[in-house]
Backbone as CSV, one residue per row, in Angstrom:
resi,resn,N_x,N_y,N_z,CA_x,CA_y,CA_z,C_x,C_y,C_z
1,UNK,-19.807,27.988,36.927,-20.312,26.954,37.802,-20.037,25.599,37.139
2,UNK,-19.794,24.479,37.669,-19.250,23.447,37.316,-20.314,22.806,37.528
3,UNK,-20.348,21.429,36.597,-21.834,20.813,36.688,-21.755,19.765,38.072
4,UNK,-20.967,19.478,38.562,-21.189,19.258,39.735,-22.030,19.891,40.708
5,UNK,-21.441,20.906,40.830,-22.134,21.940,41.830,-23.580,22.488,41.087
6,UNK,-23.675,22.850,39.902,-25.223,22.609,39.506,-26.058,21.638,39.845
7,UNK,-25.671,20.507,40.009,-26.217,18.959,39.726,-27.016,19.185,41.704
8,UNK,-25.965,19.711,42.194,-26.144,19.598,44.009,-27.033,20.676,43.864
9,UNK,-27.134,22.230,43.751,-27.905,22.912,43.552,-29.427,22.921,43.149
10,UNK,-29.195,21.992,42.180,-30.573,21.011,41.593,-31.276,20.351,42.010
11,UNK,-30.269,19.508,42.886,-30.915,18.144,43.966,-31.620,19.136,45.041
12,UNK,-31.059,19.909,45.431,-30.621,20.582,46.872,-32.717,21.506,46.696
13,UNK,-32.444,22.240,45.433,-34.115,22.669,45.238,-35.055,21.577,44.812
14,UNK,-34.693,21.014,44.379,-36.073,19.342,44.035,-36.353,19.113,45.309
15,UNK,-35.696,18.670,45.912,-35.719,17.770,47.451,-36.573,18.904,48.273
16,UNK,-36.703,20.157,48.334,-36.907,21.250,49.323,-37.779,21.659,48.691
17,UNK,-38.115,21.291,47.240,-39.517,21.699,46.536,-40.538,20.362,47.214
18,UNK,-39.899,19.523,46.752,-40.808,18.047,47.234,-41.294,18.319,48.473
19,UNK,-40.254,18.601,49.695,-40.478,18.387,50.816,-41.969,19.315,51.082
20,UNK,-41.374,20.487,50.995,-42.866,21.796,51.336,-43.864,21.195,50.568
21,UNK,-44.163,20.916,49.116,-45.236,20.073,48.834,-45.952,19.372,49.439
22,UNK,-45.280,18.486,49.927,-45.923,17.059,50.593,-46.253,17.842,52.465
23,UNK,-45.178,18.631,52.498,-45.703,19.122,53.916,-47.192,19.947,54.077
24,UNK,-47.354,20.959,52.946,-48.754,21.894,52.608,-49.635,20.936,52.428
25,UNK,-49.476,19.906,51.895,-50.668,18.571,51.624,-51.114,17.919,52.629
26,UNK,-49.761,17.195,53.776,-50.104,17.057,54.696,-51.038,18.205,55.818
27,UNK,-50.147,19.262,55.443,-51.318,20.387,56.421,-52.830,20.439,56.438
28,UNK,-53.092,20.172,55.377,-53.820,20.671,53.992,-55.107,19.769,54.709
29,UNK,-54.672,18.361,55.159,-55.465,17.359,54.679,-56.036,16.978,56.635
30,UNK,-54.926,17.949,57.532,-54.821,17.924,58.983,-55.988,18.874,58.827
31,UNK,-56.263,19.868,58.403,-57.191,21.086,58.539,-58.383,20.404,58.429
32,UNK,-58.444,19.602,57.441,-59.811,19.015,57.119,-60.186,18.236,57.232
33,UNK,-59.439,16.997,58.041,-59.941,16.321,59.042,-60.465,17.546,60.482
34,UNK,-60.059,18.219,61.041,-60.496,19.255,61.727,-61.288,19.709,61.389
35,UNK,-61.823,20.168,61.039,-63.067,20.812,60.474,-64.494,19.561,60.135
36,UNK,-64.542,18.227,59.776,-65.483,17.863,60.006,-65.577,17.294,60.665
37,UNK,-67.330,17.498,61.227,-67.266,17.081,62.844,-67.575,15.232,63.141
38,UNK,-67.313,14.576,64.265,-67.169,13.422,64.361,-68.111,12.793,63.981
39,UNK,-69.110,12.986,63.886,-70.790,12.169,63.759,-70.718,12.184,62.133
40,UNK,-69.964,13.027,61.311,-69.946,12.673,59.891,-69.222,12.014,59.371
41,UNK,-67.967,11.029,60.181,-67.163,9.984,60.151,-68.176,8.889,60.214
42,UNK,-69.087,8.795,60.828,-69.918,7.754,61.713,-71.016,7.239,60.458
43,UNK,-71.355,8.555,59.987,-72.352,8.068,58.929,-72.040,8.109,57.472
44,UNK,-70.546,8.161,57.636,-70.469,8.021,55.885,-69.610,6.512,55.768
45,UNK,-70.111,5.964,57.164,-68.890,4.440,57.342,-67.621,4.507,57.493
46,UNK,-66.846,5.885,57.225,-65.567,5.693,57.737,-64.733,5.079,59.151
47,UNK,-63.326,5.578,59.376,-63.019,5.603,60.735,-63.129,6.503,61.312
48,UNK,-63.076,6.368,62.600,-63.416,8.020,63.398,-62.484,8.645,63.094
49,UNK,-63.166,9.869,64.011,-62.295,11.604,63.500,-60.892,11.147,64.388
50,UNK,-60.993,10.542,65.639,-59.740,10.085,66.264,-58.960,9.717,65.316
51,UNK,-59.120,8.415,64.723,-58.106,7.774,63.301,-57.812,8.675,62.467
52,UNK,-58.471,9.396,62.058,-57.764,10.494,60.889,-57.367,11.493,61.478
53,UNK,-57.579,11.914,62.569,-56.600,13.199,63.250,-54.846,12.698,63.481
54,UNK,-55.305,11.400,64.093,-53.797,10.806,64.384,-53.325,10.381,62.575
55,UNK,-53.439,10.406,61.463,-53.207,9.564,60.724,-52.353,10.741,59.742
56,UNK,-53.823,11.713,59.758,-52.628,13.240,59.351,-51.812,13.682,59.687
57,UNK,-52.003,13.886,61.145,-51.040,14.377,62.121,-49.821,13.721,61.904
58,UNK,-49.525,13.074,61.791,-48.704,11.954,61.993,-47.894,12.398,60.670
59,UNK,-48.503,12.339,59.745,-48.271,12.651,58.119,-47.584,14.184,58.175
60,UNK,-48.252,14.917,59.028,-47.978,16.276,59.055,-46.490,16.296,59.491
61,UNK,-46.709,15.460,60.958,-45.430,15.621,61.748,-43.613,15.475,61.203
62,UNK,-44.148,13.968,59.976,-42.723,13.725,59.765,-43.063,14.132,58.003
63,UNK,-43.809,14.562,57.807,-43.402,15.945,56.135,-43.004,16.924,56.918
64,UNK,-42.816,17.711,58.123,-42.568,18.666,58.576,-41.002,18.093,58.857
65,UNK,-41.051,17.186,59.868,-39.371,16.870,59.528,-38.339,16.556,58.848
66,UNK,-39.107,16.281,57.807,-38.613,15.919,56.389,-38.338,16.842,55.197
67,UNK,-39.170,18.573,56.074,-38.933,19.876,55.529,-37.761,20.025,56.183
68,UNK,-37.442,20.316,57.255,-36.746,20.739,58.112,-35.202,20.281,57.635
69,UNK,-35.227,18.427,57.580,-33.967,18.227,57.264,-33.498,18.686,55.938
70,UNK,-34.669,18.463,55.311,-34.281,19.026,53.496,-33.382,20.484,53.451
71,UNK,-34.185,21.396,54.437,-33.870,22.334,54.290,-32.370,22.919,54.901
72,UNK,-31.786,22.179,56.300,-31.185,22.110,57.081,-29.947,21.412,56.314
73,UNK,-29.601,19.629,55.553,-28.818,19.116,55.788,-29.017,19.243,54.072
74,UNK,-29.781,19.351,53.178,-30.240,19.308,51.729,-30.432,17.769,51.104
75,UNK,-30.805,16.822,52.356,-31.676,15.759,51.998,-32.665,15.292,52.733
76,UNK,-33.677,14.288,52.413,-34.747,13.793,53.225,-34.626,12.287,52.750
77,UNK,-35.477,11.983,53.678,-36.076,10.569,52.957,-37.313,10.505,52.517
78,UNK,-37.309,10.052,51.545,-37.901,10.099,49.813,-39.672,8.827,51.031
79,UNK,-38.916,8.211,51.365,-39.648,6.816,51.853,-40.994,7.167,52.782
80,UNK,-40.379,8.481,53.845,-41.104,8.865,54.842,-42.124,9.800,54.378
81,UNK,-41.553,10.609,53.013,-42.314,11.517,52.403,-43.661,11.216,51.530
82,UNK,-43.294,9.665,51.017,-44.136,8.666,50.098,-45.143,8.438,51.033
83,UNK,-44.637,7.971,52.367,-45.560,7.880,53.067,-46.863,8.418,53.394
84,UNK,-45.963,9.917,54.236,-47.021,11.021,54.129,-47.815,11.669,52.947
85,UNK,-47.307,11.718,52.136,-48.078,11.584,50.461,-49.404,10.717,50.698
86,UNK,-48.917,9.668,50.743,-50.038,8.713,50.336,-51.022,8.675,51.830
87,UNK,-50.623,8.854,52.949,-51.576,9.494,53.987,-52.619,10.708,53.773
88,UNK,-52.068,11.357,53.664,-52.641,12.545,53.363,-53.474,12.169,51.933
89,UNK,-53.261,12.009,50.761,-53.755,11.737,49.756,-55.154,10.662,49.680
90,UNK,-54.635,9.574,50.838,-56.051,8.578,50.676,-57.086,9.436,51.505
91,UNK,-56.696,10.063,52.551,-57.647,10.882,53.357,-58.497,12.235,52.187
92,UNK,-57.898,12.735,51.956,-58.349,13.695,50.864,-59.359,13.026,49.503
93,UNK,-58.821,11.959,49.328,-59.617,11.539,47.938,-60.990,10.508,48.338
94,UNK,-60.827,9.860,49.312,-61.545,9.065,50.108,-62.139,9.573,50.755
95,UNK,-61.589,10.130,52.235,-62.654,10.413,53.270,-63.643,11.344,53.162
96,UNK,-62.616,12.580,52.844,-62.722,13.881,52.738,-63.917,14.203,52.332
97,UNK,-64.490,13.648,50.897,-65.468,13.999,50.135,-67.064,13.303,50.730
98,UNK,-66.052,11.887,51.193,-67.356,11.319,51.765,-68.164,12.045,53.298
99,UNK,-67.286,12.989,53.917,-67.607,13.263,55.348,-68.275,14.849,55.265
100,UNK,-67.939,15.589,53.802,-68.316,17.099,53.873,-69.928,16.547,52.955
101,UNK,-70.252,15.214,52.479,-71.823,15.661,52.174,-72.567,15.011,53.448
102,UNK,-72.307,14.265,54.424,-72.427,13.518,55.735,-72.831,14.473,56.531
């Protein structure tokens, strides 16, 4: 094998490791906005369950397309994935904790 073709092989599993990552996180973080119910948005001061359903979702939608192409063409964008990262991530570290003692 020539290190070229290692080097693509390499990229080709990073990128498709990243992608499913950030996609299971996004899932991850869609479930649990689902699961708590709206009146515990209300009293822990957050935004409503509306805002974080659309905010994951959203996160979910394009880490899922961002699996898809990874997996399909063997790249994504890094930008859209950061995104959903950090969607999913402020919801989880922020909301999350504040709405399951609510």
């Amino acid at each position: 094998m020539t290190a070229i073709a290692f080097y693509g092989f390499a990229t080709y599993g990073i990128n498709l490791l990243l992608s499913a990552v950030v996609f299971g996180l996004a899932l991850f973080a869609l479930a649990e906005a689902l699961r708590a119910p709206a009146s515990a948005y209300d009293w822990s001061f957050k935004r409503t369950k509306s805002f974080w359903l659309a905010v994951t979702g959203a996160a979910a939608l394009f880490s899922g397309m961002m699996l898809m192409q990874a997996f399909f063409f063997g790249g994504s964008s890094i930008f859209l994935q950061l995104i959903a990262a950090t969607a999913a991530g402020v919801f989880l570290a922020d909301v999350r904790p504040a709405v399951r003692r609510g």
